[in-house]
KOLBADO-326053 format. One line per 4 residues: for each residue x, y, z of C-alpha. Coordinates in steps of 0.25 Angstrom, whole numbers, plus 5000, padded with zeros to 4 digits. Example, Ala and Ser with C-alpha at 12.3 -4.5 7.8 and 13.67 -1.06 7.14 Angstrom:
5049:4982:5031 ~ 5055:4996:5029
END
This chain:
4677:5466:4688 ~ 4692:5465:4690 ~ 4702:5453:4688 ~ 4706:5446:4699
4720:5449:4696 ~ 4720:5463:4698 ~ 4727:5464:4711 ~ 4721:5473:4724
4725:5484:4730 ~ 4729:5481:4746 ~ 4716:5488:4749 ~ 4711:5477:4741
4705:5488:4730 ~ 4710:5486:4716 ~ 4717:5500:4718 ~ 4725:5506:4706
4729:5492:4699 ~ 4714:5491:4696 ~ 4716:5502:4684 ~ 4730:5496:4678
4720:5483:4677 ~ 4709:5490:4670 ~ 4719:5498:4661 ~ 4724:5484:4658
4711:5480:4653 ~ 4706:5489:4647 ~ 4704:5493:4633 ~ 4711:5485:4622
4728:5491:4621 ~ 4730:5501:4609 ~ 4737:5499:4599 ~ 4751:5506:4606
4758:5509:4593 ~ 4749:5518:4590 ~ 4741:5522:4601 ~ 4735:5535:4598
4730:5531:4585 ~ 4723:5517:4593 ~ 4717:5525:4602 ~ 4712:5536:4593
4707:5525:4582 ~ 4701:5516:4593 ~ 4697:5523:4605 ~ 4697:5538:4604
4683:5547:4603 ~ 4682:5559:4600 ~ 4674:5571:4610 ~ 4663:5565:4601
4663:5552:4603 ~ 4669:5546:4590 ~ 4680:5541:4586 ~ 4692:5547:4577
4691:5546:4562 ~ 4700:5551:4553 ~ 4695:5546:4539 ~ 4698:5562:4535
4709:5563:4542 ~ 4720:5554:4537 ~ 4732:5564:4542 ~ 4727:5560:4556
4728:5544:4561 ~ 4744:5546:4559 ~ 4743:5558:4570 ~ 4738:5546:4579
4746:5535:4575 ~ 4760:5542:4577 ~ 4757:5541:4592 ~ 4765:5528:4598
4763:5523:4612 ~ 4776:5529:4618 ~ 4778:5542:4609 ~ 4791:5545:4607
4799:5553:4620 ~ 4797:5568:4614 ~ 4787:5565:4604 ~ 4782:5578:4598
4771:5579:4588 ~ 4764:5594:4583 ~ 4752:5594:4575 ~ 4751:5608:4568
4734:5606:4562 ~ 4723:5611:4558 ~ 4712:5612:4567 ~ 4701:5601:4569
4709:5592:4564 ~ 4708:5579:4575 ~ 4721:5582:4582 ~ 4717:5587:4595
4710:5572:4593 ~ 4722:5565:4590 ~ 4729:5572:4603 ~ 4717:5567:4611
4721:5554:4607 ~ 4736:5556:4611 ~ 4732:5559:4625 ~ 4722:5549:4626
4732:5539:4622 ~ 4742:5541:4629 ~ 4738:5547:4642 ~ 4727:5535:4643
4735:5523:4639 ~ 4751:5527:4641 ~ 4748:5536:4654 ~ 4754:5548:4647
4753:5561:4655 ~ 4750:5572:4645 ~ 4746:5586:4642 ~ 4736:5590:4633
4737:5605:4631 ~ 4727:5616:4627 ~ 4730:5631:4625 ~ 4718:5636:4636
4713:5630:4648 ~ 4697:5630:4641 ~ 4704:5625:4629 ~ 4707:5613:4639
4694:5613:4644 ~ 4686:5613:4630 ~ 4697:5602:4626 ~ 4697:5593:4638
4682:5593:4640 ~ 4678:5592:4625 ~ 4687:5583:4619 ~ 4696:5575:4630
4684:5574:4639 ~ 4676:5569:4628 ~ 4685:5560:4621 ~ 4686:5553:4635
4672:5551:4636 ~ 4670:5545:4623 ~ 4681:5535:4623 ~ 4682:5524:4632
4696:5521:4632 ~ 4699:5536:4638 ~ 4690:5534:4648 ~ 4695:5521:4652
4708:5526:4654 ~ 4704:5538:4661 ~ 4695:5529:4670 ~ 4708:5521:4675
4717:5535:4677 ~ 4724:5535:4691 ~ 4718:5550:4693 ~ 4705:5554:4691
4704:5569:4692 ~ 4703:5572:4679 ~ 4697:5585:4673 ~ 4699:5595:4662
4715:5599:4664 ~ 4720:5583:4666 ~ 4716:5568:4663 ~ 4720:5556:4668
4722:5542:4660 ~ 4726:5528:4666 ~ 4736:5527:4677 ~ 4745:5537:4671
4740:5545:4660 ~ 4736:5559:4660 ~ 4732:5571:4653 ~ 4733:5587:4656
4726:5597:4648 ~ 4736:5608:4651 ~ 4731:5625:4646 ~ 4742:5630:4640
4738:5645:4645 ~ 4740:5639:4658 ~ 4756:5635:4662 ~ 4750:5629:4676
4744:5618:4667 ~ 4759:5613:4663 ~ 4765:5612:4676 ~ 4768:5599:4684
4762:5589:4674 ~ 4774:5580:4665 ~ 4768:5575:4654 ~ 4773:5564:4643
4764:5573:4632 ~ 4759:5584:4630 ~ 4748:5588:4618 ~ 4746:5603:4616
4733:5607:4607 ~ 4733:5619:4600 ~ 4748:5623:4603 ~ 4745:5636:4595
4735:5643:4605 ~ 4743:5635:4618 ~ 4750:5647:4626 ~ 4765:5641:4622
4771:5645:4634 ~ 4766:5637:4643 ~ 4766:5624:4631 ~ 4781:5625:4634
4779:5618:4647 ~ 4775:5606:4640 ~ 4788:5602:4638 ~ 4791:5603:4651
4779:5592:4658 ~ 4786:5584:4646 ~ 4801:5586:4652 ~ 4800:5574:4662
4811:5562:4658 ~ 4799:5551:4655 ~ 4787:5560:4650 ~ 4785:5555:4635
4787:5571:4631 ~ 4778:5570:4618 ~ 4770:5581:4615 ~ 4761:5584:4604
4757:5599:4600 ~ 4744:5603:4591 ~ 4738:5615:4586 ~ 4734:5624:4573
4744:5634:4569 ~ 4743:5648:4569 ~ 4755:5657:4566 ~ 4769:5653:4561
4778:5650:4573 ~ 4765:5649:4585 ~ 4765:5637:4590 ~ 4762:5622:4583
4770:5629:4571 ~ 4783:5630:4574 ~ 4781:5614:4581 ~ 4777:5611:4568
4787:5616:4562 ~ 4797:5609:4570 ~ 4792:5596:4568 ~ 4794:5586:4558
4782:5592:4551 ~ 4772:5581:4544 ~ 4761:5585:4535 ~ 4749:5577:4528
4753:5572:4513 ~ 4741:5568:4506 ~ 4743:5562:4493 ~ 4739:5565:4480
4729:5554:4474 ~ 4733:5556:4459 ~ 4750:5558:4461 ~ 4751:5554:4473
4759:5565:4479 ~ 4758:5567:4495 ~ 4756:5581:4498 ~ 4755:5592:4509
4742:5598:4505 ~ 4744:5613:4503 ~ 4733:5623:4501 ~ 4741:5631:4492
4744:5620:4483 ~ 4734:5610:4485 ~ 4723:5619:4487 ~ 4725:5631:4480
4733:5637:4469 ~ 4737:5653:4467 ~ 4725:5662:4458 ~ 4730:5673:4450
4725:5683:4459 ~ 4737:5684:4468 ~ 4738:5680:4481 ~ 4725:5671:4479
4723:5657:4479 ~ 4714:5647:4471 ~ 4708:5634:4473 ~ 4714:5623:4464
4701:5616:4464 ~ 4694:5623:4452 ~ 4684:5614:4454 ~ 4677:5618:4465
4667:5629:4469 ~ 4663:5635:4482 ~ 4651:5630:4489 ~ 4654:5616:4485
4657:5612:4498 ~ 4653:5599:4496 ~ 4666:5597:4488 ~ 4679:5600:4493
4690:5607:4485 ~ 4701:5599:4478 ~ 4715:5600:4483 ~ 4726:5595:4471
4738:5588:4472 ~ 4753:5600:4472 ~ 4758:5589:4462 ~ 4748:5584:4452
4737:5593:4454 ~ 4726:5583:4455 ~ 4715:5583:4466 ~ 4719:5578:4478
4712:5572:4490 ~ 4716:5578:4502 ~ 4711:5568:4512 ~ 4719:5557:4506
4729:5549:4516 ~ 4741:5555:4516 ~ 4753:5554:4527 ~ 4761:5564:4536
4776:5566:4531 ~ 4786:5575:4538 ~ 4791:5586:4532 ~ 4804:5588:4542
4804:5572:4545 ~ 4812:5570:4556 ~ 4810:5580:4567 ~ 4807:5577:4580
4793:5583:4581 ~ 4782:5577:4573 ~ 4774:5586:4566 ~ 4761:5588:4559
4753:5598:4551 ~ 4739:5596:4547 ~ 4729:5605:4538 ~ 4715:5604:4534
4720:5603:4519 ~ 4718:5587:4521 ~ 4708:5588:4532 ~ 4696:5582:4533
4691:5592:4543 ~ 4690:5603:4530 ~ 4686:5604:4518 ~ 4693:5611:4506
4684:5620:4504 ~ 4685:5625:4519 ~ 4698:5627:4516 ~ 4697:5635:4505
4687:5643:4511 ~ 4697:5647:4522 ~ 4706:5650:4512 ~ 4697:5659:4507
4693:5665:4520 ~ 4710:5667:4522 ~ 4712:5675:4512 ~ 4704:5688:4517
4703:5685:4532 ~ 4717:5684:4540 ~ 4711:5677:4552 ~ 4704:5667:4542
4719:5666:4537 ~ 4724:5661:4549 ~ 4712:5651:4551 ~ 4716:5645:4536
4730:5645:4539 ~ 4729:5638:4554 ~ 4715:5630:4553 ~ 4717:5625:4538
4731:5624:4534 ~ 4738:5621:4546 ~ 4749:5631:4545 ~ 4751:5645:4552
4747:5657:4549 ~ 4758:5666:4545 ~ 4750:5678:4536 ~ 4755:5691:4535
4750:5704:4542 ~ 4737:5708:4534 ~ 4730:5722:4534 ~ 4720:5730:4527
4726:5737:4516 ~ 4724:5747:4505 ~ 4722:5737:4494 ~ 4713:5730:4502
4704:5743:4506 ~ 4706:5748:4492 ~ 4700:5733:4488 ~ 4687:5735:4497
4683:5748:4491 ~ 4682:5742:4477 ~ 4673:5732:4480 ~ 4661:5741:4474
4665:5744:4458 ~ 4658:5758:4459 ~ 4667:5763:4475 ~ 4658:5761:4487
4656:5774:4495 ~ 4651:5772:4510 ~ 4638:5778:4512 ~ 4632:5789:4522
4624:5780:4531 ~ 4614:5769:4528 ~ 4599:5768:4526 ~ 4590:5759:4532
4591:5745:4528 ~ 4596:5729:4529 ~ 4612:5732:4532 ~ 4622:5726:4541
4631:5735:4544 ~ 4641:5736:4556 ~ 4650:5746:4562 ~ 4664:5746:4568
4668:5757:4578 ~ 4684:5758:4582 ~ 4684:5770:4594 ~ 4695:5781:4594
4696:5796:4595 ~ 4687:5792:4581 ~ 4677:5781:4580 ~ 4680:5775:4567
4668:5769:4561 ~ 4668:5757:4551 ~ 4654:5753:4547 ~ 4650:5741:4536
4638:5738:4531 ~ 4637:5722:4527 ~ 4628:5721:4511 ~ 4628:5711:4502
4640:5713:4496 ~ 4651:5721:4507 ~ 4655:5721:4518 ~ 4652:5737:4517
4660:5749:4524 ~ 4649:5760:4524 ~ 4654:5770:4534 ~ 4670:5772:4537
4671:5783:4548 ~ 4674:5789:4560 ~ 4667:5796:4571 ~ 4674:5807:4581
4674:5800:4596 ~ 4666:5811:4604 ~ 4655:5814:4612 ~ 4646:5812:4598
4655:5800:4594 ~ 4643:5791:4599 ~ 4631:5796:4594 ~ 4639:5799:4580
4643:5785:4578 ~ 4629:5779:4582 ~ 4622:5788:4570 ~ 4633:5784:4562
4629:5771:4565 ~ 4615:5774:4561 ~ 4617:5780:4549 ~ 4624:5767:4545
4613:5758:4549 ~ 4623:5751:4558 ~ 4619:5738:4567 ~ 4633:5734:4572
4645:5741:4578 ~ 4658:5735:4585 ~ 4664:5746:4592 ~ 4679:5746:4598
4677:5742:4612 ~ 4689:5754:4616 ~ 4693:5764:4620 ~ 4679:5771:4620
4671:5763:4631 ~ 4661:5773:4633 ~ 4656:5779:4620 ~ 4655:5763:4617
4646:5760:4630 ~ 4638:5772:4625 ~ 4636:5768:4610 ~ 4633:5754:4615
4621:5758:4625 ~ 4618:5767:4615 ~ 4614:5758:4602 ~ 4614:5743:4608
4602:5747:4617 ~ 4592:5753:4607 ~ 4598:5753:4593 ~ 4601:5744:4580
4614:5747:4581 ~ 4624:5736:4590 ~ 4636:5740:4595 ~ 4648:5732:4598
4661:5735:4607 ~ 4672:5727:4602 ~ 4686:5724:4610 ~ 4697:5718:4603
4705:5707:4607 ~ 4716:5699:4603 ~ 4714:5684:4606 ~ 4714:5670:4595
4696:5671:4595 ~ 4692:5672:4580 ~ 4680:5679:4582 ~ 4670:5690:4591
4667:5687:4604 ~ 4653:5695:4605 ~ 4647:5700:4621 ~ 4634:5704:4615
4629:5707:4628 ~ 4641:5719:4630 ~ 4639:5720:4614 ~ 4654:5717:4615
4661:5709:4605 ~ 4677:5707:4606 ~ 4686:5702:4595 ~ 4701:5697:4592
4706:5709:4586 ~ 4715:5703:4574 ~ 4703:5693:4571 ~ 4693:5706:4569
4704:5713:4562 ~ 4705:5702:4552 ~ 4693:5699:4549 ~ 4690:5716:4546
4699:5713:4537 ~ 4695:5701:4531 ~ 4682:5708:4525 ~ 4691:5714:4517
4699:5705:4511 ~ 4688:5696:4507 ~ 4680:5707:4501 ~ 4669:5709:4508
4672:5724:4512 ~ 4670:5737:4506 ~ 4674:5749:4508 ~ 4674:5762:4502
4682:5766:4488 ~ 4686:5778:4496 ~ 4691:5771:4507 ~ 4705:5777:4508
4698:5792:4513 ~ 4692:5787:4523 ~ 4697:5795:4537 ~ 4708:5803:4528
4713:5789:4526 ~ 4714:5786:4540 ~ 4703:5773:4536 ~ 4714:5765:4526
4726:5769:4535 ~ 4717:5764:4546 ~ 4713:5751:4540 ~ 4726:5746:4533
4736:5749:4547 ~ 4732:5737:4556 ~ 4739:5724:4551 ~ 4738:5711:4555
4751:5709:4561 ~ 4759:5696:4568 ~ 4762:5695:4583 ~ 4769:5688:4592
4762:5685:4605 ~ 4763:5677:4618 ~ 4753:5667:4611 ~ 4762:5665:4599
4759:5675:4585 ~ 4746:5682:4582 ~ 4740:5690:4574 ~ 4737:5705:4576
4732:5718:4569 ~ 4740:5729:4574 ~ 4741:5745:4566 ~ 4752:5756:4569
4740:5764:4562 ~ 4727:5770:4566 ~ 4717:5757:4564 ~ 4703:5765:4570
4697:5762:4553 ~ 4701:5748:4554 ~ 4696:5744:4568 ~ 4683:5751:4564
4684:5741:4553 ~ 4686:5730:4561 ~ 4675:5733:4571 ~ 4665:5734:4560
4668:5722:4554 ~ 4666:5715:4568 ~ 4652:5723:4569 ~ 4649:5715:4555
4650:5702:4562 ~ 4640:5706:4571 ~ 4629:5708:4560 ~ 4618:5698:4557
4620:5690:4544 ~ 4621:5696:4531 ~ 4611:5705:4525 ~ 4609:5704:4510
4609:5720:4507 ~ 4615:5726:4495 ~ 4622:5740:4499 ~ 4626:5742:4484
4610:5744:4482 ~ 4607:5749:4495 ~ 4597:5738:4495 ~ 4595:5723:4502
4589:5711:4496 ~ 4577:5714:4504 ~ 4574:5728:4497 ~ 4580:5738:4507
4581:5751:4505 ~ 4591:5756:4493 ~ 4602:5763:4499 ~ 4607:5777:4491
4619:5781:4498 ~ 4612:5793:4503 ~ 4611:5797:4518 ~ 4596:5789:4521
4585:5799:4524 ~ 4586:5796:4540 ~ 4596:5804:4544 ~ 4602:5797:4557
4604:5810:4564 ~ 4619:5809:4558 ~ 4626:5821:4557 ~ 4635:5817:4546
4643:5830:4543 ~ 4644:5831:4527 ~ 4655:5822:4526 ~ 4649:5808:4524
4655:5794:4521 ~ 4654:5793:4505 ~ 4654:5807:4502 ~ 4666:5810:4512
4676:5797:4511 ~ 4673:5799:4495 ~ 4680:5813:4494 ~ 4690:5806:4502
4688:5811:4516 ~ 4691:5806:4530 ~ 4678:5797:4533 ~ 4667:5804:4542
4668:5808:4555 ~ 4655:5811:4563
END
């Protein structure tokens, strides 16, 4: 029922003064010095219905409290974080505040419109729907057409979710404040126009970016940079000493194996999960707690721009041992690297190019004291073992068998592209008990449509066509139905060569033979290289060499991934745990309608030769 005070309308309905009356009445006022941090503490639910809590989190209630009811004209604040860290949260609560009780008229902006969509219906959508003093405000708005690309609060507030891949979204709209999420993967271009919807003479023009860094000068790095640049200091319990914490120096120390790194903790022992690794103090060496309230300090106080960085080195989100196990993946895997660097440290990516080289090869073939030899072929028996295929006037063919101990190169070849290219690489396949192959999807669309009907329809044998791409997805997109599978081309390189570097690989000790020496050339030209893109920097493996020995590589480890868990066999032996059969290194008595020639794999590659062409 309404007060008799609320004056009608001439029509005699209650019109639009009925909603300034009900605004008037509703919920007690915030506290409107620091608004953000009132609504946030007493209001504000998550997309799960609970509230914030930030008992492992104390570097984050001052991000909320630092917002005052009218921001200052020009306010800009950059967040440079670690992922799953509660920020997109805490920008939630910026635009709930004041576009639903000061009327602001905001952007929120996403890098793509399903970006948007994913955003808007499973986090804003949500938080609405679980927290009464939203939906309140939304209930009394003076439009109500709301949907995924705009929101409406009160008389005057209002929210546009622009996609920052689409400049249409950024026309014809002024704004008082604009939020943009993930500023590292938004299409910059059109971010620019931002600052333009903020260029009217009474728009509050604050605005507020956020994202994980990536490379050095891309993106939230270079605001970062500009800015007034405040960091976390968390005390020491026993000196007292506040501190940046720095993996280098709180975490680990230099071995005396160069290059390596070591924990400080002596104490503790993998697979203790259950209790985290110690972190010590840069000045007195004692163990320090890294959850311990600390304060933000500037270290270029001063500057317009406020500035924060954030790390998960006194996150409660990750443990230590998480960390350091990152660490560990880093040190072999470039694409790891980056994640250690962006998603754990906070700080850009900046490695240097990185290859196969001589030393590493030379490396993987002394992983065996007596010098592996690759074999003729395989006997029946319990292995994994996968094939990769790059097309050419040759077909060069890498082939790895999985054991106990190796990831095991057991054929290194190539195979003339003619009429007879088909049926010789299919009994080459044969011969090496092959159940995986990933095949370059071009040039050679025909003989790879006649390999496919030929061995997915009625043998053991599975193969793959694979396309390169380059795009930011870390991982293989698979079309089993096609039995097509396409990949990011630098995230496929690196992890071909990961294996390496972390070794798992072997190859043989008379590697450097191998195709008349075409095989090192071939593996140690591509480099991982830096380029500069519309998009901002990427990474790239680019060659001014012949590459065929190293996409075969590539393809064959990919074929790899497709294999069923590890099986415990022992290629040393030639036997499994089960009892299978004992392998000799002789050709098996079956004999695969091969036509090998007399220059075999081992016998041939150990007088040095050129490798083995069918």
């Amino acid at each position: 029922m309404v007060d008799q005070d609320v004056e009608r309308d001439e029509d005699g309905s209650f019109g639009s003064r009925i909603k300034d009356y009900i605004m008037s009445k509703v919920p007690e006022n915030i506290d409107r010095a620091q608004p953000v941090w009132d609504i946030a503490k007493r209001y504000h639910r998550t997309e799960h219905g609970t509230p914030l809590i930030w008992d492992r989190q104390p570097y984050l209630p001052p991000l909320y409290k630092m917002w005052p009811e009218r921001p200052p004209k020009g306010m800009r604040v950059v967040i440079k974080k670690v992922p799953q860290e509660g920020i997109s949260e805490l920008a939630l609560c910026v635009m709930f505040t004041y576009a639903g009780e000061f009327g602001a008229r905001m952007y929120y902006v996403l890098p793509k419109y399903e970006h948007r969509n994913r955003f808007v219906a499973g986090r804003v959508d949500k938080c609405i729907a679980f927290t009464d003093r939203y939906k309140q405000r939304m209930a009394f708005a003076a439009v109500r057409k709301d949907g995924m690309a705009m929101k409406h609060f009160g008389r005057k507030g209002a929210v546009i979710f622009p996609s920052s891949n689409v400049r249409n979204d950024f026309i014809s709209f002024g704004v008082d404040i604009a939020i943009i999420d993930e500023v590292n993967e938004c299409v910059m271009e059109n971010v620019a126009l931002v600052d333009d919807r903020m260029a009217g003479f009474d728009s509050w023009r604050v605005r507020f970016d956020i994202s994980t860094p990536t490379l050095k000068s891309e993106g939230i790095s270079p605001m970062f940079d500009k800015s007034d640049q405040r960091h976390w200091h968390v005390p020491c319990d026993k000196c007292g000493e506040h501190q940046i914490l720095d993996f280098w120096e709180n975490v680990v120390e230099r071995s005396q194996r160069e290059g390596a790194y070591v924990l400080r903790d002596k104490v503790w022992r993998p697979n203790t999960q259950d209790i985290d690794i110690d972190i010590f103090c840069k000045h007195c060496g004692d163990a320090m707690n890294r959850n311990a309230i600390g304060e933000w300090k500037a270290t270029r106080p001063g500057r317009p721009t406020i500035g924060f960085h954030m790390s998960k080195l006194y996150s409660g989100s990750r443990s230590m041992w998480e960390t350091w196990e990152q660490y560990q993946r880093a040190t072999t895997d470039p694409t790891q690297e980056i994640v250690f660097y962006n998603s754990y440290l906070g700080e850009d990516y900046s490695g240097g190019n990185v290859a196969f080289t001589l030393e590493l090869l030379d490396k993987c073939s002394k992983r065996e004291d007596e010098g592996y030899l690759m074999p003729d072929g395989l006997p029946d028996g319990p292995w994994e073992v996968a094939a990769g295929v790059d097309v050419g006037s040759r077909l060069h063919v890498t082939i790895f068998l999985r054991d106990k101990a190796w990831l095991r190169t057991v054929y290194i070849g190539t195979i003339q592209n003619d009429e007879n290219a088909g049926d010789n690489l299919i009994r080459l396949l044969n011969a090496f008990r092959v159940t995986k192959v990933v095949m370059d999807a071009d040039p050679e669309t025909n003989l790879l449509l006649t390999l496919k009907s030929r061995l997915n329809q009625s043998s053991s044998i599975r193969l793959w066509s694979c396309r390169f791409q380059q795009d930011d997805y870390r991982d293989i997109r698979l079309n089993a139905r096609e039995a097509h599978l396409t990949v990011d081309r630098t995230y496929a390189m690196d992890q071909s060569l990961s294996i390496a570097n972390s070794g798992e690989l072997l190859i043989p000790h008379n590697w450097r033979g191998i195709g008349a020496g075409e095989f090192p050339d071939s593996m140690c030209g591509p480099t991982r290289v830096r380029e500069e893109t519309t998009r901002g920097p990427r990474w790239r493996w680019s060659s001014t060499k012949d590459d065929h020995y190293r996409l075969a590589f590539t393809y064959a480890w990919i074929a790899t991934t497709l294999m069923p868990p590890r099986v415990e066999t022992d290629f040393s032996t030639g036997g499994d745990i089960d009892g299978g059969r004992v392998f000799t290194g002789d050709i098996p008595e079956d004999p695969f309608a091969i036509g090998f020639g007399s220059e075999t794999n081992s016998r041939f590659f150990g007088d040095g030769g050129s490798g083995r062409f069918f």
